[in-house]
Steps between C-alpha positions, in 0.01 A plus 500: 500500500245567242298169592575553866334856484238431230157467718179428266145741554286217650144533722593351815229713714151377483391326155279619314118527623260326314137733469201288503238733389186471663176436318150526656442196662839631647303809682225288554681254739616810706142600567427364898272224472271379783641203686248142534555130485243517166694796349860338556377128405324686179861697444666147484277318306459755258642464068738741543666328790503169412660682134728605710601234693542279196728772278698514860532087471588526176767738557641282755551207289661710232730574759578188650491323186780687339703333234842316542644772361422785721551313836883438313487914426420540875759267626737679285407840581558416881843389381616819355323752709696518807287418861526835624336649144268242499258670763444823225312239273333376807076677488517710803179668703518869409310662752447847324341229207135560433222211402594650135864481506689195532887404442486134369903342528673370187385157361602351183103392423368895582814643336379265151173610520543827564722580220269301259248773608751781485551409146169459389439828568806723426393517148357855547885615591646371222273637279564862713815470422511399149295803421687737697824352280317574180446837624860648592628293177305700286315195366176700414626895433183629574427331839842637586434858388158426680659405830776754464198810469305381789860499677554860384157603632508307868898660521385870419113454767620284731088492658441310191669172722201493648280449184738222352421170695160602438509570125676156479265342676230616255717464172670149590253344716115599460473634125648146406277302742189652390602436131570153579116520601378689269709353201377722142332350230709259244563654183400322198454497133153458495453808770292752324732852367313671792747686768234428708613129555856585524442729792581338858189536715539480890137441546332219535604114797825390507535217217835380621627347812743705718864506460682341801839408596547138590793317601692313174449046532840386625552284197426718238732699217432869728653328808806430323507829387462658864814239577685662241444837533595472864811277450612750272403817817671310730819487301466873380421605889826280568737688254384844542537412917874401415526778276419757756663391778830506284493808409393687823650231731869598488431891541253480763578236729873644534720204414664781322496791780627783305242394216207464792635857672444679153168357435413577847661867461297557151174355674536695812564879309225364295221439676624847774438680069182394475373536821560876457399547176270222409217752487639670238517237250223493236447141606185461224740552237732264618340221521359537170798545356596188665241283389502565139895512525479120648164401284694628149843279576271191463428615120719281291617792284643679826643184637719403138604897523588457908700180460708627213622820651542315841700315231741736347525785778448389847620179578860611333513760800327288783833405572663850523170577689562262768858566544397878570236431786759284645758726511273757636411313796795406575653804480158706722423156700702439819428199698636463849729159444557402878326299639308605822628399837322408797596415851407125682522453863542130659456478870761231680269376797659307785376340801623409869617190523432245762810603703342746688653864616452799394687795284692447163830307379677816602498442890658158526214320426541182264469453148125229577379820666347608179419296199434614130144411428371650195596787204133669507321754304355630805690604815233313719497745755292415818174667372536339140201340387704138488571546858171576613367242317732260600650415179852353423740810324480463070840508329770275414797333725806669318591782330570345155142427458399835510371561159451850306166608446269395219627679164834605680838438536740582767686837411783449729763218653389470848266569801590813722353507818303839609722683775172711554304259688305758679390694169334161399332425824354862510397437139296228586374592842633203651438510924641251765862495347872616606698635214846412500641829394900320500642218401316288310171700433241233661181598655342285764229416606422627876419319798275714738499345880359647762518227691872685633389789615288296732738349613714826537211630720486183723929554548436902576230369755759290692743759519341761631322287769760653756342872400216686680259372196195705670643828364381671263793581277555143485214443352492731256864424400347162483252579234728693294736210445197269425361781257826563314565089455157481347557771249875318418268205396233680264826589261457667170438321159864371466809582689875538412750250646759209426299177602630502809170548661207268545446388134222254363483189312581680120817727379469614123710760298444649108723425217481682183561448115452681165272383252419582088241429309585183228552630146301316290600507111 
């Protein structure tokens, strides 16, 4: 289940923009121009458009002249990828894009050149790093003590943040640059014993060239170096990832529930502590006590001292450790074992056959009367959206192929069918039916004709021919019979009965079943 449940943290929104940044000739372009023939023949002609045009041809054939090699990578690549992935490495119009942003898809030519480039230049965070390991090793004690008092200071006047980035800027950036241009004078024997000449003067034109950071040549001994350093990142970023998610995987993502529930539990009174009292804490002192707590277990002194009693005193009692937080949570954690339980419905439709008549099985009528068409989610009532639409029923043509729900398993033997057909139809607001409220539970679809009370009036007309039809009680009898006979046809939403009356063309009742949610271990 592990591999089944195991889902790698992977971009699949948008990729990653790419940020042109614009120069001047950028801004410039922007600018409205007037419109001509001269102006726009002059605009083509021009050096910088025909440069253009030629880097743009250029481009192309690099393209379309791609080696044997990469056409093979492509083929392959379509090969693996599935066709429905195949459209996220597909360059799609982003309409929120700007004329600086673009989202170029994955090639095997831009993806080479690219990292080339990337590695070229990732010299500076290598060298970051290797400096910042010197420091919290405790390679140089005095740039340690040095880093550890402005630490102190920033932790006790917080404001002082503020003056950092711009008292590194100064001390790392322009004090060295200017040096660079301003380089003091060598020192040699035959300089004269005055102090004068060993003094640096700041005075006088640059005499050196500036200092710049340029890209490292793809074949020399620093771009091996930059391959290194990040072969040996990408394997350190790979362990500590593995390392982390196996220790907090298993508490957190609650494979082991009473393990997750007392993580949770700690968090939860946690975090409800602090939020009362987290003014209270002197937080200045904390963190400074923190950082020189984590900066001094990098001094190798502290580490040979830390292993050793890790050694001899606590990893003898890890295990006694471990059996007492188990048994505490599973003597204060309770988990609710059962498994929850749900109710399904499945609706049995059937339809009037081609026999004709009216009414149920109940009355005489023959088996052909009504045949079983369909085991529906739906009851497809007359005002159901498949009816009104026209559509066929969805479901399946017997009852064995009604299948549990996704992630659940049937909690009991058998269907039950619902005895309370009318609770369901009032539930639903379901209108134009006749709920069987005997026998067999169905509820029909009804069949309003007015078409017979016509002809009821026309019969009443011919039998009372022999009466004095110019009185007026007659007549007003008259209308009250027509009155009451159009009220019996504007019937409420759905009407108790047997299906003995005029039914319609569908006949559906509800069957029941238990459900549980599948235990996966």
């Amino acid at each position: 289940m592990d591999g089944l449940s195991a889902e790698p943290l992977v971009n699949r929104n948008d990729p990653i923009p790419v940020v042109t940044i614009s120069s001047n000739e950028d801004t410039a372009e922007d600018a409205p121009e007037r419109t001509g023939k001269r102006q726009h023949l002059r605009s083509k002609l021009s050096a910088t458009r025909m440069k253009e045009k030629l880097d743009d041809t250029t481009t192309q054939k690099g393209e379309s002249g791609t080696t044997l090699q990469d056409r093979l990578f492509s083929k392959l690549l379509r090969q693996i990828v599935p066709s429905e992935d195949m459209d996220e490495f597909v360059d799609k119009p982003d309409v929120r894009s700007t004329k600086y942003i673009s989202r170029p898809a994955f090639t095997l030519p831009l993806m080479t050149k690219n990292f080339r480039r990337f590695n070229a230049r990732i010299g500076v965070v290598f060298v970051f790093q290797n400096r910042l390991l010197r420091l919290i090793t405790w390679r140089t004690p005095s740039h340690t003590l040095s880093f550890l008092a402005i630490y102190t200071f920033v932790c006790l006047d917080p404001s002082l943040l503020a003056v950092l980035p711009l008292a590194v800027t100064l001390l790392f950036v322009m004090i060295p640059a200017f040096t660079a241009r301003h380089p003091p004078p060598p020192t040699t024997s035959l300089t004269s014993l005055n102090t004068d000449a060993y003094s640096y003067s700041t005075g006088g034109p640059p005499i050196a060239p500036p200092v710049s950071i340029k890209p490292v040549g793809e074949m020399s001994k620093d771009f091996v170096r930059n391959l290194r350093d990040l072969q040996n990142s990408m394997e350190d970023f790979s362990r500590v990832h593995d390392k982390v998610v196996e220790l907090l995987g298993p508490p957190t993502n609650f494979s082991n529930e009473p393990l997750s529930s007392a993580v949770f539990l700690f968090l939860f009174a946690a975090a409800c502590a602090l939020f009362v009292i987290s003014h209270l804490l002197p937080w200045r002192f904390v963190f400074l006590a923190a950082g020189w707590s984590a900066t001094s277990l990098g001094h190798p002194s502290l580490q040979r001292a830390f292993l050793s009693t890790h050694k001899d005193h606590l990893r003898p009692r890890e295990r006694q450790a471990e059996n007492w937080i188990t048994a505490w949570i599973e003597s204060d954690i309770e988990l609710d074992s059962a498994p929850e339980l749900r109710e399904v419905e499945i609706f049995e439709l059937q339809r009037r056959g081609t026999g004709g008549g009216s009414g149920n099985g109940n009355n005489g009528d023959t088996a052909l009367e009504w045949e079983s068409w369909l085991f529906s989610p739906s009851p497809h009532d007359p005002l159901s959206a498949e009816r009104v639409s026209g559509n066929r029923a969805r479901g399946t043509r017997f009852f064995e192929d009604v299948a549990a729900p996704t992630g659940w398993e049937w909690g009991d033997k058998k269907w039950t069918l619902d005895l309370l057909s009318r609770e369901w139809v009032e539930e639903r607001m379901i209108t134009g039916v006749e709920v069987e409220t005997g026998g067999e539970r169905w509820v029909y679809d009804i069949s309003y004709d007015e078409e017979d009370d016509d002809d009821d009036d026309d019969d009443d007309d011919d039998d009372n021919n022999n009466y004095d039809t110019d009185s007026n009680e007659y007549d007003e009898g008259k209308q009250k019979q027509k009155l009451q006979r159009k009220k019996k046809v504007k019937r409420k939403d759905w009407e108790e009965g047997t299906g003995t009356g005029k039914t319609g063309q569908w006949r559906r009742r509800r069957w029941v079943r238990l459900v549980k949610r599948r235990v996966l271990r």
